[in-house]
C-alpha positions in Angstrom: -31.4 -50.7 12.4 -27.6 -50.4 12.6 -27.6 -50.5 8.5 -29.8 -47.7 8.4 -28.1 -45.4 10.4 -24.8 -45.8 8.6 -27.0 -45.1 5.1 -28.0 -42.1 6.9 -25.1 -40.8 8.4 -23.3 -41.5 4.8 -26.0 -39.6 3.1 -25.5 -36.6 5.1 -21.8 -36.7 4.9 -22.0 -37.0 1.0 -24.8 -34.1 1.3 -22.4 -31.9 3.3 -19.6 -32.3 1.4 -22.2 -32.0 -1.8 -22.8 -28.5 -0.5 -19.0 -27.6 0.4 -18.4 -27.7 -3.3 -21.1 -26.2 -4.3 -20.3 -23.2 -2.1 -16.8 -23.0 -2.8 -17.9 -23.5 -6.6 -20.0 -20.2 -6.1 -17.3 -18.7 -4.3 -14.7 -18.7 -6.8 -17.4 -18.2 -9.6 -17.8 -14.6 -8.0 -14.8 -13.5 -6.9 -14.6 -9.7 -6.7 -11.3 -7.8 -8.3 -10.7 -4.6 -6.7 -8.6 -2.4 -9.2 -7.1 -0.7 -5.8 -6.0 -4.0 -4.7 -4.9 -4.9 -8.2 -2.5 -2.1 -9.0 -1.8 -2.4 -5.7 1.4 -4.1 -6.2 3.7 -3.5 -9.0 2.9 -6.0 -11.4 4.9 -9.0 -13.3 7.4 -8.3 -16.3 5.9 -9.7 -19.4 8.6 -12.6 -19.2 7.9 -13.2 -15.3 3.8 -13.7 -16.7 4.9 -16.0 -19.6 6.9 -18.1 -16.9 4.1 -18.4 -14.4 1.7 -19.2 -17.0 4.2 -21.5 -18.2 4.7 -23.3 -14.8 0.6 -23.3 -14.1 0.1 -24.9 -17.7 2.8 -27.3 -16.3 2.1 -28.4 -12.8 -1.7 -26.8 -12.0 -2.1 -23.5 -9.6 -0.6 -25.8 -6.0 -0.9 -22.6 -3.6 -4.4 -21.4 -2.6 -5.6 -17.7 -3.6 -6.4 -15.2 -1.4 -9.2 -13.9 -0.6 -10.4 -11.2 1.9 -14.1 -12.2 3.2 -16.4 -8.7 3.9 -19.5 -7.5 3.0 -20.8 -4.8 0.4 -20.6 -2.1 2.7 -16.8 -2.0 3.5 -15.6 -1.6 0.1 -18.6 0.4 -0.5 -20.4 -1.6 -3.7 -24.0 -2.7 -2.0 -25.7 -3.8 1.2 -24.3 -4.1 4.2 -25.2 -7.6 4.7 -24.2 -9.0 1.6 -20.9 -11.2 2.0 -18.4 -11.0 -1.0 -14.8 -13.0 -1.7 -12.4 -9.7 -2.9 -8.9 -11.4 -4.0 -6.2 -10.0 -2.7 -3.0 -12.5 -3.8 -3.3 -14.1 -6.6 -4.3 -11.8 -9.6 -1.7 -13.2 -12.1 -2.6 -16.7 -11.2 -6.4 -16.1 -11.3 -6.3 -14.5 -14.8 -4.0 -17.5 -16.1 -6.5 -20.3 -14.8 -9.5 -18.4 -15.5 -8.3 -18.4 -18.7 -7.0 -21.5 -19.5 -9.5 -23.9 -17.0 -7.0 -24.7 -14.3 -8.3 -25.5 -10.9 -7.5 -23.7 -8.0 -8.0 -23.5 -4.4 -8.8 -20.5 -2.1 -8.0 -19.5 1.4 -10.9 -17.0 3.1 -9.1 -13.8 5.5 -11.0 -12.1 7.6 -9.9 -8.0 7.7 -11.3 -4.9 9.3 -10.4 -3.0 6.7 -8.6 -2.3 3.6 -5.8 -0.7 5.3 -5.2 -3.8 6.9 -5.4 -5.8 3.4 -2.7 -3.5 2.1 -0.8 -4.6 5.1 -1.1 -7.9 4.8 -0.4 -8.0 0.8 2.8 -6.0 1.4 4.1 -8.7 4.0 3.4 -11.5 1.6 5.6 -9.5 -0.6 8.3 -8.8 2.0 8.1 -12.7 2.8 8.9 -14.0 -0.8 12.9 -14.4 -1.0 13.1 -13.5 -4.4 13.3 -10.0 -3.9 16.4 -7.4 -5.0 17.3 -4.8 -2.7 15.1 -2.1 -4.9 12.1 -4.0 -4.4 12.3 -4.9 -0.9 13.3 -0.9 -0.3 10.0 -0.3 -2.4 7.9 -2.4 -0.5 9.1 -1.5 3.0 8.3 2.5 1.8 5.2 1.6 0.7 3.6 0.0 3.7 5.0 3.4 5.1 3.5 5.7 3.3 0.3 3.5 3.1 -0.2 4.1 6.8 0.5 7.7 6.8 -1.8 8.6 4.2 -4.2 6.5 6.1 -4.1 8.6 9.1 -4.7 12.3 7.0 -7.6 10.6 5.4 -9.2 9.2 8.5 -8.6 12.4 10.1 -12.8 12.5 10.9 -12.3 9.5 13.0 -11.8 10.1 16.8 -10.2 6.6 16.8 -7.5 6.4 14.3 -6.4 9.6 13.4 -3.0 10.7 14.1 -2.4 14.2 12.7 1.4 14.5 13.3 3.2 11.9 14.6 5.0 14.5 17.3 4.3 17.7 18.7 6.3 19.8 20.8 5.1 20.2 24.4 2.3 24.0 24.4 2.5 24.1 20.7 -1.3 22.5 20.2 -3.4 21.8 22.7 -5.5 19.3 20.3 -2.0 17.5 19.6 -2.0 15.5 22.5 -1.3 11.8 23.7 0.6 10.8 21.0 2.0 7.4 20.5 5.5 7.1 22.2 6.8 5.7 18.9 6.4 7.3 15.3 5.7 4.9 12.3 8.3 5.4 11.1 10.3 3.7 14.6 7.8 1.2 14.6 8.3 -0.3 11.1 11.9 0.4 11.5 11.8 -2.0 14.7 9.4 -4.6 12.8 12.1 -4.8 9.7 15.2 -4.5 11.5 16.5 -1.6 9.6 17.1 1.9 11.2 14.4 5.0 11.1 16.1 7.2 8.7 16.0 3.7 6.0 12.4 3.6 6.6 12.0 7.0 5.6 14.2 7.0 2.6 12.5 3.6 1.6 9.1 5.8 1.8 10.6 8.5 -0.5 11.5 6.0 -3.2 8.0 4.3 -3.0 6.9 7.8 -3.5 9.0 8.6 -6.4 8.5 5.0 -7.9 4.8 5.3 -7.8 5.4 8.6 -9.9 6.4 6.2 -13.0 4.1 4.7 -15.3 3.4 1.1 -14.4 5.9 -0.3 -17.2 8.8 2.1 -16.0 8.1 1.2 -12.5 8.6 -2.2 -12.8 11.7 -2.0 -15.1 13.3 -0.2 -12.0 12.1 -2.6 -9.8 13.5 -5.7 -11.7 16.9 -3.8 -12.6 16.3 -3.8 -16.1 16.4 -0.1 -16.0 19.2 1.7 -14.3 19.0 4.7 -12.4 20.3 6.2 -9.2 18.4 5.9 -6.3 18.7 9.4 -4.9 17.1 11.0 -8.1 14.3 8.6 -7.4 13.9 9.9 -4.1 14.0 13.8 -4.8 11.1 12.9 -7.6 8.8 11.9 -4.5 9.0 15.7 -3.0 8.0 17.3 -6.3 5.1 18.7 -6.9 5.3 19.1 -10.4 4.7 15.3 -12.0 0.6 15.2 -12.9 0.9 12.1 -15.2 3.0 9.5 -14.8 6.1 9.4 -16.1 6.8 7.2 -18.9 10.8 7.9 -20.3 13.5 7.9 -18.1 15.3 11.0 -19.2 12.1 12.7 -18.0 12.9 12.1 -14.7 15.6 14.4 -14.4 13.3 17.4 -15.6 11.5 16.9 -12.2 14.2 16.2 -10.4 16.6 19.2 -11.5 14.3 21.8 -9.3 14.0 19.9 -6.5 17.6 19.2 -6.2 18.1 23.2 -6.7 16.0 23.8 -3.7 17.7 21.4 -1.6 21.1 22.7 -3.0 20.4 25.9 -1.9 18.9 24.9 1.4 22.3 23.3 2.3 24.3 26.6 1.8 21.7 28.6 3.9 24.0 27.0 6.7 22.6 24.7 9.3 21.0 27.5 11.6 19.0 29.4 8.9 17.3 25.4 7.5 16.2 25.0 11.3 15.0 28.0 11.0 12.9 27.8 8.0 12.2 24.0 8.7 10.7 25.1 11.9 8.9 27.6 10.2 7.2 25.4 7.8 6.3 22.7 11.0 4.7 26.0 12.4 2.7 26.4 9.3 1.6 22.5 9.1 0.5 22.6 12.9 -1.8 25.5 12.2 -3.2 24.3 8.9 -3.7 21.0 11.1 -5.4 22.5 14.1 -7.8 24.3 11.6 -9.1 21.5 10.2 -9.4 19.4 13.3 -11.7 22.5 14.4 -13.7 22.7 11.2 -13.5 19.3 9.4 -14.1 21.3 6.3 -12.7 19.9 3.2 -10.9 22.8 1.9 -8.9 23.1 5.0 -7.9 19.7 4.5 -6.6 20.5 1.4 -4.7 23.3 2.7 -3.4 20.9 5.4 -2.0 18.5 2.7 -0.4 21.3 0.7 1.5 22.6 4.2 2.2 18.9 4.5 3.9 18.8 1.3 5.9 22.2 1.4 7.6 21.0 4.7 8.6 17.7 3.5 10.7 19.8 0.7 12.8 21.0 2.9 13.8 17.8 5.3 
């Protein structure tokens, strides 16, 4: 009697560990690459790939890949109740074993959203120690301006949106309850780096993400050399429509924008309040239009207003 229980409790253990393969088998067999995820982060130099590749070849793929459990719905490929694996670390080391037959392990995230997976992927980042200055600037910007243009695109939802992140007190009676810190306070806090770095850090994500994918990452890495500041005034203009590819280009964008803000700066102190307020004026308006209508054109006109007042800070 006592024989046949231990055959049957061994049988089900062999059968449940049968089926924890099998499912984790299927799991990675259908992993689902999101290209917004993917280009998400900058990717690796061709000699950082070979290296990795290199190292996997080497010593097999040791740290898990990530991988953001949801269902069709949220990232808007299917039915709702259909549960799918997206990746969301690992690309480089997925492509390399897919490739070449090396196992690897994964690790299953639960997220509300994608906002949240951007959050996440840009901590990871932050978290590595092998970062240069550029690139921890870059990703510190990014997470930035990631939540910001969250809340102008969720602007439908009662719940997250945040229009402006300050309003002065009778300007807008729809600006109200506001949280007592901006985002850009709040990730200055979480970093350990003052408001005003967070803000230029967002700028040079902004510019960065201008640059074609190569020239990008050849900043990042310090391969190419090129001051920081022009990268930053190529975030408020409004003039690149494909991304830029030579360096020398840069400065064709940049020239105008540093004219402006040249210009701006011999106004005298007084008359750039003056026109700054102006512009705020102009964005609240815009704002409290399209809170009222939720049409799209408004919106539009709210993100150009947007725009032309973040010229002139």
């Amino acid at each position: 009697m006592a024989k046949n229980i231990k055959l049957s409790i061994a049988s089900k253990a062999r059968e449940a560990i049968t089926n924890s393969f099998s499912s984790l088998e299927a799991i990675k067999k259908n992993i689902v690459i999101l290209d917004e995820l993917k280009s998400f982060i900058p990717s690796l130099l061709d000699t950082e790939f070979d290296q990795l590749k290199t190292n996997l070849l080497a010593n097999g793929c040791k740290d898990p890949l990530l991988l953001w459990e949801t269902t069709q719905d949220v990232i808007s490929q299917g039915p709702a109740d259909e549960t799918v694996y997206v990746l969301i670390d690992g690309h480089n080391r997925h492509r390399i074993c897919t490739e070449y037959g090396i196992n690897f392990n994964t690790q299953l995230l639960p997220f509300d959203n994608i906002l949240k997976v951007k959050e996440h992927m840009i901590d990871l980042q932050l978290g590595r120690r092998n970062l240069n200055p550029q690139q921890i600037s870059y990703f510190r910007g990014l997470r930035y301006n990631n939540e910001k243009n969250n809340l102008f695109n969720n602007f439908y939802s009662k719940n997250e949106v945040e229009l402006v992140e300050n309003s002065p007190n009778g300007q807008n009676d729809h600006l109200e309850n506001f949280p007592e810190l901006t985002t850009a306070q709040r990730l200055a806090g979480q970093y350990n780096v003052g408001e005003k770095t967070i803000r230029r850090d967002a700028d040079f994500a902004k510019g960065l993400d201008k640059l074609s994918p190569d020239l990008k990452n050849e900043v990042l890495s310090g391969k190419t050399k090129i001051e920081r500041i022009k990268i930053q005034l190529l975030a408020k203009s409004n003039e690149v429509h494909e991304p830029i590819s030579e360096i020398n280009q840069i400065e064709l964008y940049v020239k105008p924008v540093f004219d402006i803000t040249k210009s701006g700066s011999k106004m005298g102190l007084s008359s750039v309040d003056k026109l700054a307020k102006q512009k705020f004026n102009n964005l609240l308006k815009a704002i409290d239009l399209v809170y009222k209508t939720r049409k799209l054109e408004d919106f539009d006109i709210a993100q150009r207003a947007f725009e032309d007042f973040k010229v002139i800070l």
